[in-house]
C-alpha angles and dihedrals in degrees: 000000000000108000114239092253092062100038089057089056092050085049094047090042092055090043085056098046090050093058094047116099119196107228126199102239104194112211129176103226116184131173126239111245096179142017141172148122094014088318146103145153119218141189144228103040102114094163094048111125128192118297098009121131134255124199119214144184118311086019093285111149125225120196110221110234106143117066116187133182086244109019138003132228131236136199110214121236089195154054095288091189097115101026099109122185119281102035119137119264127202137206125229108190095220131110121250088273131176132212115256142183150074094314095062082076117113086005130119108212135160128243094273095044099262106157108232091171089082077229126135109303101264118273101210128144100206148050132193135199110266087222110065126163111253111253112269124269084243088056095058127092123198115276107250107153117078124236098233106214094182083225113120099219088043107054095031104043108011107030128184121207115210105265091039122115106219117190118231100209138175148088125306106292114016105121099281096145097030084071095048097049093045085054089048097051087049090063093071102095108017096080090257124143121227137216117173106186111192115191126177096358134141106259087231089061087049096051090042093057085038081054096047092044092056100043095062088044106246098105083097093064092044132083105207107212112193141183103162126211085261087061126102107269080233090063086042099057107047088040090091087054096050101049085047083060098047092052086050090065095064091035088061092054081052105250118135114243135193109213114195121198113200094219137330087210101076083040087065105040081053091055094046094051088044088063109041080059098048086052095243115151118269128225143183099002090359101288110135122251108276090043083121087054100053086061095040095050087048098051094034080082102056093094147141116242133227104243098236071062086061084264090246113154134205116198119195126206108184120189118216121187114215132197122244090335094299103153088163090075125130085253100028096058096035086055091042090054090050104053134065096246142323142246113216122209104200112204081207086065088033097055087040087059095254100149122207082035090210112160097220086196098050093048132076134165113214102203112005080083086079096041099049120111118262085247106061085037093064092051095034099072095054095038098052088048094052090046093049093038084059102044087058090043091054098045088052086045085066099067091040132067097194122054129191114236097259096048089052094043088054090051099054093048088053098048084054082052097055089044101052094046076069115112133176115241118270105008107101115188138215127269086247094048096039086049092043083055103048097027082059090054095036087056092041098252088132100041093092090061122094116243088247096059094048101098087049097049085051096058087039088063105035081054097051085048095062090074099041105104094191129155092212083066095052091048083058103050083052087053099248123152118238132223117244095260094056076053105050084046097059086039091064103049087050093049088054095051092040086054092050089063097053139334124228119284115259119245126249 
């Protein structure tokens, strides 16, 4: 006899199994014919489309790009050390997405949503397709607020509005980073959302910005987006757009958002090494023939919305690395054509101790000019024509040996100019702080100081400033543009902290 016990389980086993109904579950199974250095080509998915996923062995994911007549090829998205020829591959039916959300705030993630912070795994409800089409020119609204980099070159002479796509441009070394970093630190507490995409990058540079970012208190504003040198080229490549997809997100809830790529030449150099791969005919320097494309299609979406769009906005600033100066190159000028404007970092400035070593004359911003505060408009103009009046001058001295008073007058403001267009890393300053500065040296208040002198007198003066509650100062730092009287008010307390350094020297 079957104790009770045991008789109750049959009965509640046979309960259960009435209740089950077998369902057909259709899946698309396919074998791998080939596999190597993050790419295969597999057989046997004959309703794959572009960009949809493929699951393979030990749960690695391959993006479908390349759709033959007899295979298709896929980019991994995976360690492929252990996939062999002949596994089983499975469709997914689902699109190459991306997590986004709130939550991603703070976080450092990688394109597929893999958590690299050792922090808690992401809590998100939603995913979106890395590949969007870029709003429609109908959908966009001009771009009138200016994004505020806290860096004193940048907002006064070479100014970016939120929705613009500004190009970070120069050699290996020069500060590239440094700028985007400083902007993005400048976004903590200006309601900005941040997004801080590293490709192709040592995982010491990208702790050390991460580093950078949390110290001065704006990682939790920023979403880190990260594929390392050490990762597959297929994870690097679609990492831009998936970062594009996670600060959409937050555009299309009408926030504005800043977006960073660290940098498009390594994109590139990915891609490059994706298709040669993949056998697709190479062109100029060997990049395949939509390598333009890949970057347009990328930018196109950095945009400012119309309000009845929510008037979000998304601004880009892509760095590009470019070899011996050498802004003429195939990536440099496709990305230069693209943007609205570059800033260029010159190793010349760099090695002199110009830092940022930001070339005025090199650089233009090709809508920021229409979003900048009265205030900035009004010093930019005379600013930007003594600096470039000196740089010609200096560049003439050279050649002569005797110089006239006014010449050499010229030269010396506009050394006072370059030096105090000096900042030190990380410490972005307020639209009042960054206008007293360059309103003092634009007026001559510095030129009695030797070069030497000029960053104290700086710091004797942002200090003094500190105290000063003036309204002229808050009218600044909302972009207004002050009377010549507000003017001749902040002007003399900064001629009076400037005298107490030194006087000027006697003459002889």
């Amino acid at each position: 006899m079957l104790d009770s016990g045991f008789t109750d389980m049959l009965e509640h086993l046979e309960q259960t199994a009435g209740r089950l109904r077998p369902q057909l579950a259709v899946r698309e199974v396919g074998h791998i014919l080939e596999v190597g250095n993050g790419v295969a080509r597999v057989s046997g998915l004959a309703s794959v489309t572009s960009e949809s996923l493929v699951r393979l062995p030990d749960g690695i994911l391959g993006m479908a790009v390349n759709l033959d007549a007899d295979d298709v090829g896929l980019i991994l998205l995976g360690d492929s050390d252990r996939l062999v020829a002949g596994a089983e591959v499975v469709a997914t039916g689902r699109t190459a997405d991306t997590p986004v959300g709130e939550s991603l705030l703070g976080r450092i993630i990688d394109a597929t949503g893999r958590v690299l912070d050792g922090g808690k795994p992401l809590a998100f409800s939603e995913r979106r397709p890395i590949e969007r089409p870029a709003p429609a020119i109908i959908d966009r609204s001009p771009v009138t607020v200016p994004l505020e980099t806290g860096i004193k070159a940048i907002d006064a002479l070479i100014p970016i509005g939120r929705g613009q796509r500004e190009l970070i441009i120069g050699d290996r070394q020069t500060g590239k980073t440094s700028v985007a970093i400083d902007t993005l630190i400048n976004q903590r507490d200006k309601d900005v959302v941040c997004v801080y995409c590293a490709i192709g990058q040592r995982g010491t540079a990208v702790a050390r910005a991460v580093d950078t970012l949390r110290e001065a208190g704006a990682l939790d504003n920023t979403i880190v987006v990260v594929a390392s040198d050490e990762d597959q080229p297929g994870l690097r490549y679609i990492t831009p757009y998936a970062a594009m997809s996670m600060a959409e997100y937050f555009l299309d809830n009408g926030q504005d958002v800043l977006i960073v790529y660290d940098d498009l030449t390594r994109h590139a150099r990915a891609y490059r090494e994706l298709s040669l791969l993949l056998r697709r005919p190479p062109g100029r320097e060997a990049y395949p023939g939509d390598i333009f494309y890949i970057h347009s299609r990328l930018l196109e979406r950095a945009t400012h919305l119309k309000p009845e769009r929510g008037g979000g906005s998304l601004s880009a600033l892509p760095i590009i690395e470019t070899q011996a100066q050498d802004i003429s190159a195939y990536i440099p000028t496709n990305l230069i054509s693209i943007t609205d404007g570059q800033i260029y970092l010159s190793p010349t400035l760099f090695h002199r101790g110009q830092l940022p070593a930001i070339d005025i004359g090199k650089s233009v911003s090709r809508v920021g000019g229409k979003t900048q505060y009265p205030a900035f408009r009004a010093l930019s103009g005379p600013l930007r024509l003594a600096y470039s009046q000196f740089e010609e001058l200096e560049s003439f001295a050279r050649f002569s040996t005797r110089l006239d008073d006014a010449t050499r007058h010229t030269i010396e403001h506009g050394r006072r100019i370059r030096g105090l267009l000096n900042q030190p890393e990380h410490h972005p300053l307020s639209a009042a702080e960054q206008l007293v500065v360059l309103k003092a040296v634009a007026e001559g208040l510095f030129d009695h100081l030797p070069m030497d002198h000029l960053g104290q007198g700086e710091r004797l003066l942002l200090d003094a400033m500190a105290d000063w509650d003036l309204d002229a100062l808050h009218r600044l730092n909302r972009g207004e543009a002050l009377d010549e009287d507000a003017w001749a008010q902040l002007l003399d307390r900064a001629r009076r902290v400037l005298a107490a350094l030194t006087s000027p020297p006697e003459e002889t």
